[in-house]
N, CA, C and O atoms as a MOPAC input file, in Angstrom:
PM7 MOZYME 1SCF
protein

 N      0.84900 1    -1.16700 1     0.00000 1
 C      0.00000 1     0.00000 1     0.00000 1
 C      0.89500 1     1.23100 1     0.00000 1
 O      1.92100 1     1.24000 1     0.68000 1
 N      0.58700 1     2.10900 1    -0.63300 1
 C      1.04400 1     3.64800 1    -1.00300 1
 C      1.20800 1     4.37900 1     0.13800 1
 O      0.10400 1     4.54700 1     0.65800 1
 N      2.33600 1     5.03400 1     0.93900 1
 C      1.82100 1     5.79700 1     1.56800 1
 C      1.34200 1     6.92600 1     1.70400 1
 O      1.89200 1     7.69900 1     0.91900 1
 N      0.38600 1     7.53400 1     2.47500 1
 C     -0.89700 1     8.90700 1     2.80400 1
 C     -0.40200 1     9.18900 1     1.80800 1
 O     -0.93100 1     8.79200 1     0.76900 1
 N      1.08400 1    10.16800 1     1.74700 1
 C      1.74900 1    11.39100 1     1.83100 1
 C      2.37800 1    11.06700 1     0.52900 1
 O      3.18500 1    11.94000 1     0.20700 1
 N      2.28000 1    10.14600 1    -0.28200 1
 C      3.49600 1     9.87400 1    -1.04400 1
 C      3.19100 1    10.26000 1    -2.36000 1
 O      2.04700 1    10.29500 1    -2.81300 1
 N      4.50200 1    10.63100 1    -3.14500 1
 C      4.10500 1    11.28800 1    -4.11000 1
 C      4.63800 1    10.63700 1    -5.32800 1
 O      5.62400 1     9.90200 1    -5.27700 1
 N      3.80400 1    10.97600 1    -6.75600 1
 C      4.05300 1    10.49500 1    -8.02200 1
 C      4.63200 1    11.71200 1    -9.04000 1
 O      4.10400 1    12.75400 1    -9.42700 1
 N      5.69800 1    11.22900 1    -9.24700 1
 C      6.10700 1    11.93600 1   -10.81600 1
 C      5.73300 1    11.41700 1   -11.85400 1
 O      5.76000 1    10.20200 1   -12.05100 1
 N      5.23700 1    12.46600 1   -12.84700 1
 C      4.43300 1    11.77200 1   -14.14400 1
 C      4.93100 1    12.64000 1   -15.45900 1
 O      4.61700 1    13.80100 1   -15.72100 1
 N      5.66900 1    11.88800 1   -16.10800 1
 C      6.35200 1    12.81400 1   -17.67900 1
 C      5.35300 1    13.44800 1   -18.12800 1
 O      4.45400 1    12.75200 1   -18.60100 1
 N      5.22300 1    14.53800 1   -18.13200 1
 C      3.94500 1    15.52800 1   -19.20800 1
 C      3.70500 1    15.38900 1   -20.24500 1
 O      2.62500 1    15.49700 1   -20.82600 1
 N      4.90400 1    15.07500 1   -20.68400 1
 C      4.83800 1    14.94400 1   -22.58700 1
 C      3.65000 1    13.98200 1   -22.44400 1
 O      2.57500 1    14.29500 1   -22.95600 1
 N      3.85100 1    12.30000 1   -21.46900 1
 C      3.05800 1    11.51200 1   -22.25000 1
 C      1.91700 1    11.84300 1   -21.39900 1
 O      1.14700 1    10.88300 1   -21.42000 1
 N      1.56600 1    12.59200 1   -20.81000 1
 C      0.12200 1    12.47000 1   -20.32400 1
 C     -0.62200 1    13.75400 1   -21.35800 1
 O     -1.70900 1    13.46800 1   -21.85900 1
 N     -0.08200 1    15.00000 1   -21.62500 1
 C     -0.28100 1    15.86100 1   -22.59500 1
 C     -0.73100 1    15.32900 1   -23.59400 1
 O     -1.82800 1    14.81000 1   -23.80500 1
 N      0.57100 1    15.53500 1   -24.52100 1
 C      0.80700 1    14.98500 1   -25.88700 1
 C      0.17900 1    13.73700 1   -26.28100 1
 O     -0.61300 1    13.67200 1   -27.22100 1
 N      0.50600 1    12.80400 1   -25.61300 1
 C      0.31300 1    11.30100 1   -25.84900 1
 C     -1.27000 1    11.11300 1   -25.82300 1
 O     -1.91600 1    10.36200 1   -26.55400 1
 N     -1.66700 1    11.79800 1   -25.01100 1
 C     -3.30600 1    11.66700 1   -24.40400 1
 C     -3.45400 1    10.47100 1   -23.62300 1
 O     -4.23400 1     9.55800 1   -23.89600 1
 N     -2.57000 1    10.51600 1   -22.51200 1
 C     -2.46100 1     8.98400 1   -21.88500 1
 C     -3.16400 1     9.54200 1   -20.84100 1
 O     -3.40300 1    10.74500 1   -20.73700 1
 N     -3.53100 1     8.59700 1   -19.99000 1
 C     -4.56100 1     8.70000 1   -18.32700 1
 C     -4.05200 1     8.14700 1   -17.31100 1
 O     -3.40700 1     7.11900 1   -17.51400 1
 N     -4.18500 1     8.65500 1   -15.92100 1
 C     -3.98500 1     7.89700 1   -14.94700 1
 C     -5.27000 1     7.73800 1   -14.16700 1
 O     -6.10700 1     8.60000 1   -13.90100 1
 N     -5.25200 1     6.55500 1   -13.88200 1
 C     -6.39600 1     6.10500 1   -12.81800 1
 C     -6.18400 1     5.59700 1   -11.64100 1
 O     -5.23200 1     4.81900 1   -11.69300 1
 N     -6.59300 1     5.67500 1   -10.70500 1
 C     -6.07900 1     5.37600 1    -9.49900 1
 C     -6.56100 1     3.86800 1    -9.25900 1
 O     -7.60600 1     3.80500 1    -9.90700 1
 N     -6.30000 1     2.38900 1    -8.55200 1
 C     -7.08600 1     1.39800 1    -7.99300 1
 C     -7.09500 1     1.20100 1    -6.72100 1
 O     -6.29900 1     1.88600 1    -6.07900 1
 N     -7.80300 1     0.41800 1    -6.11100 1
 C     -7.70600 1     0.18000 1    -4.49100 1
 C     -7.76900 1    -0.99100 1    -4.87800 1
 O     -8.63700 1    -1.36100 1    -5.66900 1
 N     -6.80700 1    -1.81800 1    -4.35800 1
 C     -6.58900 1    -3.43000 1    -4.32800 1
 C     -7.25500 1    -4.51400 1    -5.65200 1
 O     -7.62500 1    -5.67400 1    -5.83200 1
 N     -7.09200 1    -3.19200 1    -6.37600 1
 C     -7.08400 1    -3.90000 1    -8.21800 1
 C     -8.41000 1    -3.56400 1    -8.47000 1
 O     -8.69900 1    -3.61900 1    -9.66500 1
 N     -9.52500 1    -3.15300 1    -7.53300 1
 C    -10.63500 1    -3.20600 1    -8.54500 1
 C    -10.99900 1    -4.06700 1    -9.49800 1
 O    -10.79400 1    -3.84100 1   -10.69000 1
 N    -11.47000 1    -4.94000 1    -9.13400 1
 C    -11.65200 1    -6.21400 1    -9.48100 1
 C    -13.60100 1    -6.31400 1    -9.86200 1
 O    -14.39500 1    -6.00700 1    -8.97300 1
 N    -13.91800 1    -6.60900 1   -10.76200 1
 C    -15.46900 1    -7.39000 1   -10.98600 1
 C    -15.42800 1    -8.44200 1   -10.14200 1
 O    -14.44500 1    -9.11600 1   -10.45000 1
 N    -16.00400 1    -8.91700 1    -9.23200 1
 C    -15.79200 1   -10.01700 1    -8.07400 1
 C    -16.46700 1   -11.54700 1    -9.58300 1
 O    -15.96500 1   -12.58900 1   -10.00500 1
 N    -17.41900 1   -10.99300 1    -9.79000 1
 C    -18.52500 1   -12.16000 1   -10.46400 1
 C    -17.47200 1   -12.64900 1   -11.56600 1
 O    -16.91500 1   -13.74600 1   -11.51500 1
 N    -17.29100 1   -11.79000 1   -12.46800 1
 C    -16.35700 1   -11.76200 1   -13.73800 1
 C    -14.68800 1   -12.52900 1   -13.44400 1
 O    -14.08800 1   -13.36200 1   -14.12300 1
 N    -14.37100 1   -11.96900 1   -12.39400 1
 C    -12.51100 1   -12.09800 1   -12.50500 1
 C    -12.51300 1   -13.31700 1   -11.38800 1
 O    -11.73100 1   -14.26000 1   -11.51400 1
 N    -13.33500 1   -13.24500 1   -10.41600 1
 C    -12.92600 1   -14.44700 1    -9.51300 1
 C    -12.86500 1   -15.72700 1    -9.74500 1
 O    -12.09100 1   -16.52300 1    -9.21400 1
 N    -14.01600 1   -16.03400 1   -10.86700 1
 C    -13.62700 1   -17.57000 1   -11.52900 1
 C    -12.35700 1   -17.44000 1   -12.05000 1
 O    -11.49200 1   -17.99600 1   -11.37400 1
 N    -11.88300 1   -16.72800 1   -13.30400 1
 C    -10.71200 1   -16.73300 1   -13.45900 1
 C     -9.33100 1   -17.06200 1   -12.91400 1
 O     -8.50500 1   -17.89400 1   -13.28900 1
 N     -9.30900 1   -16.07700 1   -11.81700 1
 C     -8.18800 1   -16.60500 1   -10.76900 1
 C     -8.35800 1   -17.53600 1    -9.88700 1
 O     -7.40500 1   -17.80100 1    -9.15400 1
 N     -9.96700 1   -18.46400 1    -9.70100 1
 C     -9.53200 1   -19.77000 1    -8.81500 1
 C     -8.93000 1   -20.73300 1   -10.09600 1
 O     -7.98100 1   -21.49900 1    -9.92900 1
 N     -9.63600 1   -20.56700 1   -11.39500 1
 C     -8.79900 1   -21.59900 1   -12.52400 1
 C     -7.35200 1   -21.28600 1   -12.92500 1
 O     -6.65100 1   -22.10700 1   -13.51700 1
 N     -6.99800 1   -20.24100 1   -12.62900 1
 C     -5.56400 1   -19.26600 1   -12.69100 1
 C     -4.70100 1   -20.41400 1   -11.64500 1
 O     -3.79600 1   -21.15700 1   -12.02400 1
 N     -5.25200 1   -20.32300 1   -10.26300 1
 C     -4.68800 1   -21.54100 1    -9.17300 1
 C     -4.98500 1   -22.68000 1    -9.54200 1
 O     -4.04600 1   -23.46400 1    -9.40300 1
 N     -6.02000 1   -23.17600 1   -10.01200 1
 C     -5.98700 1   -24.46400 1    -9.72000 1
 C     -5.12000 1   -25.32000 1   -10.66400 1
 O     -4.50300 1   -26.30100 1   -10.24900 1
 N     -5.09700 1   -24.94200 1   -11.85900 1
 C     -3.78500 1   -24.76700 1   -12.89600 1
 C     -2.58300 1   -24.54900 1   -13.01200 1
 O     -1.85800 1   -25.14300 1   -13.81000 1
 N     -2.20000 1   -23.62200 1   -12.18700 1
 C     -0.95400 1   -23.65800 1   -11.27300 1
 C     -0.41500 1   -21.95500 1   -11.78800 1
 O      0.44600 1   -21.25800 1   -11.25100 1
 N     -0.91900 1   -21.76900 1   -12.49900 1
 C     -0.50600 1   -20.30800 1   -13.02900 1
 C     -0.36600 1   -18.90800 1   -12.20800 1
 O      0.09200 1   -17.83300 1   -12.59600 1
 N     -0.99000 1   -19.32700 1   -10.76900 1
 C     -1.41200 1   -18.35300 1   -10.34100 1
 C     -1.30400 1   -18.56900 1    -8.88000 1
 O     -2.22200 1   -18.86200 1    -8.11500 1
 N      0.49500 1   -18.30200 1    -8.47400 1
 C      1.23600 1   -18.57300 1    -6.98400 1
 C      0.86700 1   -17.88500 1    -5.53300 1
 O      1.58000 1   -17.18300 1    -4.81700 1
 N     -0.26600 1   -18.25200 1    -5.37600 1
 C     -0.93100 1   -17.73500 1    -4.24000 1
 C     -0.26300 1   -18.02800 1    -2.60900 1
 O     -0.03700 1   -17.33000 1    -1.62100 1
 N     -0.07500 1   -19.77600 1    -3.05800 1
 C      0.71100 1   -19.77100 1    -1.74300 1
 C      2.08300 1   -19.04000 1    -1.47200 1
 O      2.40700 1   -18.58200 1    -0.37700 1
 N      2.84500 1   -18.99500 1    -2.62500 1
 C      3.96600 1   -18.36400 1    -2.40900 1
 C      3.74200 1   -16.39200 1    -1.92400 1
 O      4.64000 1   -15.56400 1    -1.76700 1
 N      2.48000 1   -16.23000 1    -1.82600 1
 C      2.72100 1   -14.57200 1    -1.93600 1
 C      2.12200 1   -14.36000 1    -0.45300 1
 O      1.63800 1   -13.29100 1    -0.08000 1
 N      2.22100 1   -15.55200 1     0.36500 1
 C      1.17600 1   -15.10400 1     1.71200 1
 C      2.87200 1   -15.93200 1     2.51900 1
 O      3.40900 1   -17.03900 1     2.54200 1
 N      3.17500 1   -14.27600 1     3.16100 1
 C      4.41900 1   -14.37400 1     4.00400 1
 C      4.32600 1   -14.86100 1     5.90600 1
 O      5.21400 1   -14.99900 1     6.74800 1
 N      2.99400 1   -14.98600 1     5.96500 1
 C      2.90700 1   -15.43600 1     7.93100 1
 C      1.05800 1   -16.10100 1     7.40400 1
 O      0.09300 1   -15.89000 1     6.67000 1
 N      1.61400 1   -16.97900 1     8.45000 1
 C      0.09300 1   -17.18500 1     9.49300 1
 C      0.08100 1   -17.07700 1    10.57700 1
 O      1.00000 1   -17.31800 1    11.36000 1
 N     -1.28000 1   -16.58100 1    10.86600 1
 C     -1.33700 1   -16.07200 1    12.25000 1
 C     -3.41900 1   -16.58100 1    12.65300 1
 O     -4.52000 1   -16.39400 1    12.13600 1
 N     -2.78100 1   -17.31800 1    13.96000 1
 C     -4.97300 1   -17.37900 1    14.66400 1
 C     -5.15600 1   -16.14900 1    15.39500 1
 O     -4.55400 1   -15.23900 1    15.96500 1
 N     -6.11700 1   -16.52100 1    15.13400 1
 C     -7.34400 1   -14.98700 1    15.40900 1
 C     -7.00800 1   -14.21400 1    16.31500 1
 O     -7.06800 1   -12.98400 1    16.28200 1
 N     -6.48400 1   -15.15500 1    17.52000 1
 C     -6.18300 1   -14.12800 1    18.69500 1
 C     -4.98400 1   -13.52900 1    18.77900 1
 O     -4.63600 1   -12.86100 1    19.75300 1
 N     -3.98700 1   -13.82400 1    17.32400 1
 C     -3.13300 1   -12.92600 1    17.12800 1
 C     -2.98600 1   -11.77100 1    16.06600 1
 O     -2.06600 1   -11.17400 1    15.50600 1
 N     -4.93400 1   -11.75700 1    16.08000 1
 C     -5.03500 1   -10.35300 1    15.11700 1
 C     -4.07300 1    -9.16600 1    15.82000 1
 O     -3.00800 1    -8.92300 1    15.25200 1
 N     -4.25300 1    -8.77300 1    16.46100 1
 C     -3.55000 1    -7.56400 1    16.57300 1
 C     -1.77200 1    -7.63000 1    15.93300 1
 O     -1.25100 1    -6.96300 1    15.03900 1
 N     -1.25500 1    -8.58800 1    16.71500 1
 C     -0.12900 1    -8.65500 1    16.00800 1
 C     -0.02400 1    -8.62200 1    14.74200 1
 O      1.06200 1    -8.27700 1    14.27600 1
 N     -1.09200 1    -8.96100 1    13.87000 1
 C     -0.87700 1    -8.96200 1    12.19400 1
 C     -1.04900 1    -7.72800 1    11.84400 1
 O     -0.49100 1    -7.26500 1    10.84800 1
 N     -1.90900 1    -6.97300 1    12.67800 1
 C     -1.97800 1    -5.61100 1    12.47200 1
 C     -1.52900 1    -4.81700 1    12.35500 1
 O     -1.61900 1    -3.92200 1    11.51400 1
 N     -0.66200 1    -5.03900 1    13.56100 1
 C      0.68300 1    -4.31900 1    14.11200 1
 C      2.10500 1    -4.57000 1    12.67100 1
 O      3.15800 1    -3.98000 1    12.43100 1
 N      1.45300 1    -5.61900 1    12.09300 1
 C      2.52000 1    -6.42400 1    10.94500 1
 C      2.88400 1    -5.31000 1     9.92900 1
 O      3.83800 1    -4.72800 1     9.41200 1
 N      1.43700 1    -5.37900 1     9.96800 1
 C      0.99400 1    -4.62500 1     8.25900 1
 C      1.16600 1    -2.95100 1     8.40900 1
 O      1.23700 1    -2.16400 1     7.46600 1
 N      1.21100 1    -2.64700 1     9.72200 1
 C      1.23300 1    -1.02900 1     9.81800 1
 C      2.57400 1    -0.48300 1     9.28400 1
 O      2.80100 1     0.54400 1     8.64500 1
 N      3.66800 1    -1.77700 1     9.86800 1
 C      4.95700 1    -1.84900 1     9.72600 1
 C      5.45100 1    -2.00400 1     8.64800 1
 O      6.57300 1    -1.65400 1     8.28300 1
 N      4.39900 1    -2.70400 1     7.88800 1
 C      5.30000 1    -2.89800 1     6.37700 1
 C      5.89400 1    -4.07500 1     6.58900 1
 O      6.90900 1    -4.24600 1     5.91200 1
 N      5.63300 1    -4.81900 1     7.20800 1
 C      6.26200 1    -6.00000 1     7.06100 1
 C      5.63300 1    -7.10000 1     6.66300 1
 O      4.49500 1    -7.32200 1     7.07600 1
 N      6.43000 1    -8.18200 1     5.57900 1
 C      5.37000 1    -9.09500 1     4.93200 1
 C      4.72400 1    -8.58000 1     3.93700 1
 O      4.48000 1    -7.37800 1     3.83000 1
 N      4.35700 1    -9.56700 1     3.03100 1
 C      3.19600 1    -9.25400 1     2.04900 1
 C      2.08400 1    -9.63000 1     2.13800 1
 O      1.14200 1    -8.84000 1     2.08800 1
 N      1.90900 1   -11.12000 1     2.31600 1
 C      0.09600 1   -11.20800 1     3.15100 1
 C      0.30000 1   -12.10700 1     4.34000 1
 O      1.33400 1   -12.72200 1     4.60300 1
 N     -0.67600 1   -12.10300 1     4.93200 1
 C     -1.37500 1   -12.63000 1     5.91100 1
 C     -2.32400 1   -13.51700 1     6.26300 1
 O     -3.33500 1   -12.90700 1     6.60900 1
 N     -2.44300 1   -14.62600 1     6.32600 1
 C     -3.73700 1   -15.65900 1     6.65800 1
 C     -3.97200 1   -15.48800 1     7.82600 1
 O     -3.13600 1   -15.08300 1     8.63400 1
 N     -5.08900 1   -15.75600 1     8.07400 1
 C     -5.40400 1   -15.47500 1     9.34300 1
 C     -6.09300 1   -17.13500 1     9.47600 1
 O     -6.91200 1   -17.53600 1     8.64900 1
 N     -5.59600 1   -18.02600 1    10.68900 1
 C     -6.30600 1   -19.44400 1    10.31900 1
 C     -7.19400 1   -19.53100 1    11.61700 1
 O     -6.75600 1   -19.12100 1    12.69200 1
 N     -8.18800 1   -19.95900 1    11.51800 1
 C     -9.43100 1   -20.12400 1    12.35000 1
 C     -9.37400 1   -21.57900 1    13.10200 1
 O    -10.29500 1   -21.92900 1    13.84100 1

């Protein structure tokens, strides 16, 4: 995640000239109905390394600590196992 405060440089020429766009996403913006079949056949196929991108597990009653994880920047995901 981006932080608050953080800032982007963007070449003018190509946003001018070029007629190019920026759009902003929050965690990909995703069609849930549309894209989610996709990426469970993306995994189940193997194309699509899910286990490799989830860095801790943690049970419930060590939500806070994951919290505390992610404030930090540390890790990339998180399971949380029940």
């Amino acid at each position: 995640m981006m932080p608050f405060d953080a800032k982007v440089e963007i070449p003018g020429y190509e946003i001018f000239m070029m007629e190019k766009t920026l759009k902003g996403s929050m965690m990909g913006s995703n069609v849930f109905r549309k894209d989610m079949p996709q990426y469970v056949n993306m995994y189940l196929d193997g194309r699509l390394m899910l286990d490799e991108m989830v860095s801790q597990h943690i049970h419930l009653d060590q939500i806070n600590d994951g919290y505390q994880a992610m404030q930090r920047r540390e890790g990339t995901r998180t399971v949380i196992d029940f």
